[in-house]
Backbone as CSV, one residue per row, in Angstrom:
resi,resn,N_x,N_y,N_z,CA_x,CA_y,CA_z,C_x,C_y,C_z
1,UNK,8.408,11.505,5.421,7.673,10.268,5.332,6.818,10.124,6.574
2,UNK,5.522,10.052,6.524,4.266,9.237,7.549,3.763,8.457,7.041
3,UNK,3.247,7.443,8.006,2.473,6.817,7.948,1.285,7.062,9.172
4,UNK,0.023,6.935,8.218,-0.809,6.888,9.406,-2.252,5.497,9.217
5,UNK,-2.630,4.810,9.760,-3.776,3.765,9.735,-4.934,4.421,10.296
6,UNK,-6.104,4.140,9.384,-6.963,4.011,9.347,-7.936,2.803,9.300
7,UNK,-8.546,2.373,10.725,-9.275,1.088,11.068,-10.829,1.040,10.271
8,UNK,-10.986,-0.107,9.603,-12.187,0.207,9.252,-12.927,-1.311,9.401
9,UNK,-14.264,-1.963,8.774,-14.318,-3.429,8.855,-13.758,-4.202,7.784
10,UNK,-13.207,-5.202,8.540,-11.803,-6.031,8.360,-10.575,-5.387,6.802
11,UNK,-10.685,-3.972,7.124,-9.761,-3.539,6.237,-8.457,-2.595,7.150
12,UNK,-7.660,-2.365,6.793,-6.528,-1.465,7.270,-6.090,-0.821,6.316
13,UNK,-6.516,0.409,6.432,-5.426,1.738,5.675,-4.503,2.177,5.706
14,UNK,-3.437,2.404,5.252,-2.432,2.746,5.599,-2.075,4.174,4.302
15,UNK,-2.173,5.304,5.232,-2.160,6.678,4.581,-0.686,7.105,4.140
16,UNK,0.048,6.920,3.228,1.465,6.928,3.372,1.627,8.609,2.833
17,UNK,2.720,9.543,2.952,2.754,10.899,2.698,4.490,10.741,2.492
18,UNK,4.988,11.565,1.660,6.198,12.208,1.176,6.649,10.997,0.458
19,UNK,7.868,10.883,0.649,8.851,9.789,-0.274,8.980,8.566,0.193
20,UNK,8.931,7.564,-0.356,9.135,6.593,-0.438,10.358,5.820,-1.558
21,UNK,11.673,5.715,-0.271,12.851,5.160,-0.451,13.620,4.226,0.024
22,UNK,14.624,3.219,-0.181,14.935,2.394,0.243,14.787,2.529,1.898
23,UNK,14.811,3.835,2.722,15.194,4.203,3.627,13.938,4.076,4.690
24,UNK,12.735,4.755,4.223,11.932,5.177,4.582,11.016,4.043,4.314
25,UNK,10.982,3.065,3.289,10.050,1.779,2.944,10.717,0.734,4.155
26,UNK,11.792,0.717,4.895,12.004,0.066,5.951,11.520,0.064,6.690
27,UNK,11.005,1.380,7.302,10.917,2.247,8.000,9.358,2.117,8.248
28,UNK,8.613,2.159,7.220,6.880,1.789,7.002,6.903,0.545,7.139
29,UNK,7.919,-0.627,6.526,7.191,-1.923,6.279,7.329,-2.299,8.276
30,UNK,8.470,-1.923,8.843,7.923,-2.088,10.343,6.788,-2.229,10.899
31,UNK,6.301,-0.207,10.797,5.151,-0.151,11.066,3.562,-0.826,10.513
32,UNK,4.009,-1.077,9.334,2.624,-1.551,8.749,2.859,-2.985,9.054
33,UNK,4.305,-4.128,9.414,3.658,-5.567,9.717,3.497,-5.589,10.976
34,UNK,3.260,-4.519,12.041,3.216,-4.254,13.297,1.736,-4.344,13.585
35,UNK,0.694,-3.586,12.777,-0.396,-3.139,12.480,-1.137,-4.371,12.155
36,UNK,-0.203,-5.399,10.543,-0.988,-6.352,9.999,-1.034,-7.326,11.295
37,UNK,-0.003,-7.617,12.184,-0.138,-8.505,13.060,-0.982,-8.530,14.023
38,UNK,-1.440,-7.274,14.560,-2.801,-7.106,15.510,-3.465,-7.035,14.720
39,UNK,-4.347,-6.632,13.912,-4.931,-6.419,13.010,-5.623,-7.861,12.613
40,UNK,-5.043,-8.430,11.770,-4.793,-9.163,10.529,-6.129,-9.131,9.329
41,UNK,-6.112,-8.156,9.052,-7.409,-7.585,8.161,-7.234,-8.514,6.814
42,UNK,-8.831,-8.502,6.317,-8.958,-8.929,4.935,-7.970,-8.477,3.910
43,UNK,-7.944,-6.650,4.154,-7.733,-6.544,3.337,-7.017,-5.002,3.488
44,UNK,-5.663,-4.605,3.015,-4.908,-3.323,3.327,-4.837,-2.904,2.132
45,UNK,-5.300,-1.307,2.322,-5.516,-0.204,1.646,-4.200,0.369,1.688
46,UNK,-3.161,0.772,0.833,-2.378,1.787,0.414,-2.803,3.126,0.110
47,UNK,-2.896,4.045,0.675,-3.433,5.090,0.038,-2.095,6.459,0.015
48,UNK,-1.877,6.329,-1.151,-0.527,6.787,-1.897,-1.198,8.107,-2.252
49,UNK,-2.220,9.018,-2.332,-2.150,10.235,-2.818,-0.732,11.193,-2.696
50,UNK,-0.840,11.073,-0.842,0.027,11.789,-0.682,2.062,11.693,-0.907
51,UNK,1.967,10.411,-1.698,3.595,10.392,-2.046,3.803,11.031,-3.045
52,UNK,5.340,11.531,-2.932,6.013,12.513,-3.959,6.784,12.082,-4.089
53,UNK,7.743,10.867,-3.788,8.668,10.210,-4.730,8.078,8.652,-4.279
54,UNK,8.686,8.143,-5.279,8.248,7.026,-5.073,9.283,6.047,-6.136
55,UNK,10.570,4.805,-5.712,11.186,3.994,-6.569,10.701,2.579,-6.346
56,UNK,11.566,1.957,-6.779,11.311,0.577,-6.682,11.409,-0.051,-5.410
57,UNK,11.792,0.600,-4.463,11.262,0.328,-2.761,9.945,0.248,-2.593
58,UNK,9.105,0.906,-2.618,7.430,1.237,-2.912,7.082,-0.291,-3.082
59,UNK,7.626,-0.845,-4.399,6.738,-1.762,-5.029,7.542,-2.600,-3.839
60,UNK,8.770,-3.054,-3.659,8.571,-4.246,-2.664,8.449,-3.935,-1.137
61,UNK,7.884,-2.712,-0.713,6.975,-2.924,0.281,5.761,-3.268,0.419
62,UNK,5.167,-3.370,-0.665,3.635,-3.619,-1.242,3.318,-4.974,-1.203
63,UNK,4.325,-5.561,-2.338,4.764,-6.941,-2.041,4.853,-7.781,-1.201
64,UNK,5.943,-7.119,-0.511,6.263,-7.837,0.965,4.830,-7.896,1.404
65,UNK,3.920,-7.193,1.671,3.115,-7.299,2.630,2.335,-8.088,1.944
66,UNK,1.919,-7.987,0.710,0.851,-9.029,-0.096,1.376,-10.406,0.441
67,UNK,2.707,-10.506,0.825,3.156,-11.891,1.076,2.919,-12.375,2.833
68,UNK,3.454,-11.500,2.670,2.708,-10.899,4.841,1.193,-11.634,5.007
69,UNK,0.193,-11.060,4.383,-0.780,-11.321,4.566,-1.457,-12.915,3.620
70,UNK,-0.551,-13.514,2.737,-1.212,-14.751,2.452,-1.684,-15.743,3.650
71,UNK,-0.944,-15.957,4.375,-1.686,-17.035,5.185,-3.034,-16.883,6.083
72,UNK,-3.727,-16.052,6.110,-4.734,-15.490,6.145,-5.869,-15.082,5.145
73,UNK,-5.258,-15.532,3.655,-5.615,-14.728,2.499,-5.971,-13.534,2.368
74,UNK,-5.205,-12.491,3.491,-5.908,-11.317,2.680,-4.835,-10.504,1.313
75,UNK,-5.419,-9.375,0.742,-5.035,-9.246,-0.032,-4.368,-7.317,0.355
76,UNK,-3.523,-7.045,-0.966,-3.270,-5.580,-0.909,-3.726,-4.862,-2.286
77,UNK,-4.146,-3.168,-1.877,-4.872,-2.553,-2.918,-3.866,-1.435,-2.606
78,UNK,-4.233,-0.641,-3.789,-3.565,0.682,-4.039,-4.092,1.901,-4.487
79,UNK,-4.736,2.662,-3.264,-5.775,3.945,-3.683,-4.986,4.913,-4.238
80,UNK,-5.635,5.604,-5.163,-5.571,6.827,-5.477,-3.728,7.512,-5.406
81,UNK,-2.990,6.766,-6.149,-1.616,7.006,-6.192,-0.963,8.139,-6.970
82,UNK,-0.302,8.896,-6.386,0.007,10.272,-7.055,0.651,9.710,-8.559
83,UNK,0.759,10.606,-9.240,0.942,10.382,-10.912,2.461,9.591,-10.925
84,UNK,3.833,10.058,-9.777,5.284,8.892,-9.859,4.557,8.050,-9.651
85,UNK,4.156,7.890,-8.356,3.665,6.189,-7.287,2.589,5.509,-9.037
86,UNK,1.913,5.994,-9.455,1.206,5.361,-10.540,2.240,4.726,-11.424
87,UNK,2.716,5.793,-11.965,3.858,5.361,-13.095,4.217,3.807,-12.473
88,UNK,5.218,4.128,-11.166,5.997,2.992,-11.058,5.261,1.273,-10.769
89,UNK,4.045,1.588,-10.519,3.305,0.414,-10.374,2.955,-0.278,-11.292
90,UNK,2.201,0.749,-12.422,2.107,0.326,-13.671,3.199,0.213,-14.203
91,UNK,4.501,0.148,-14.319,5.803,-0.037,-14.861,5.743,-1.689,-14.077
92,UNK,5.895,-2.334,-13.301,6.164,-2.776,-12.126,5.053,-4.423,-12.814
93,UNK,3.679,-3.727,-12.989,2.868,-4.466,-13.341,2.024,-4.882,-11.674
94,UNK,1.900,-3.910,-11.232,1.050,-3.844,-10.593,0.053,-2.627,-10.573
95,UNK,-0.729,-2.544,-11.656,-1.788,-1.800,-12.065,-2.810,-2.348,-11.607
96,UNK,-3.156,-3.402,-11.704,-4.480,-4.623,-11.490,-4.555,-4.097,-9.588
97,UNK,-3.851,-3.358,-9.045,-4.068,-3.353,-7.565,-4.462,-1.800,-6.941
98,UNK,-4.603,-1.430,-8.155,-4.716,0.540,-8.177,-6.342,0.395,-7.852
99,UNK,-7.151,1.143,-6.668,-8.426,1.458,-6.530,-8.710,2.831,-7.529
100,UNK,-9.946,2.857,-7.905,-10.704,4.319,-8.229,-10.906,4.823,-6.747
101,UNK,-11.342,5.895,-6.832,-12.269,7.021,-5.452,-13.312,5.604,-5.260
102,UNK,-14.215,6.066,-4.389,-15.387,4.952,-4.257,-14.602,3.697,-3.908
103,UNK,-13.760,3.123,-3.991,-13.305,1.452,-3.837,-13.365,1.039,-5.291
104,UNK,-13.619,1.132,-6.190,-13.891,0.327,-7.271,-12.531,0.081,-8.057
105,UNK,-12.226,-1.465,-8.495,-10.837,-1.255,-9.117,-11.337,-0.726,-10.563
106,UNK,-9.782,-0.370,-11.068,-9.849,0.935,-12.181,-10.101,-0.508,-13.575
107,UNK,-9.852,-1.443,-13.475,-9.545,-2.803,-14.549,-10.968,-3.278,-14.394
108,UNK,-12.027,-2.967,-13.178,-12.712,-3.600,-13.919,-14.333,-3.231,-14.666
């Protein structure tokens, strides 16, 4: 499991790689409300290509942070998620937060 951020204007990336498990989503949500707190960007990018497992930890680190970031209103997206990390989002019902390549969401 890594995480790595990528600064951009008023967005934050967060490049996540290998598995994502009860263990390791602890482990990120640290680092990423560490980030949102200096930070406090519009708007945080998930970019899930690189996960290879992915359970129902995933989705409430995602969460958590969508909740992290309301009082500020910003929001959370979900790039380019390997085919598990997809499954479980769209299972989850968080499809509506999946980016295309380019930024564009896939819904609209």
């Amino acid at each position: 499991m890594s995480v790595e951020f990528i600064y951009g204007k008023d967005t934050l990336t967060a490049v996540l790689n290998g598995e994502i498990d009860h263990h390791s989503a602890a482990e990120m949500r640290i680092m990423t409300d560490g980030e949102l707190a200096r930070t406090m960007p519009g708007t945080l990018v998930f970019d899930m290509r690189g996960v290879t497992f992915m359970d129902s930890s995933g989705v409430g680190l995602i969460l958590g942070r969508a909740r992290e970031m309301q009082p500020w209103g910003g929001k959370v997206k979900v790039s380019e998620p390997s085919p598990r990390a997809e499954k479980i989002l769209r299972l989850s019902g968080l499809g509506g937060i999946i980016l295309r390549k380019a930024g564009k969401d896939r819904n609209a």
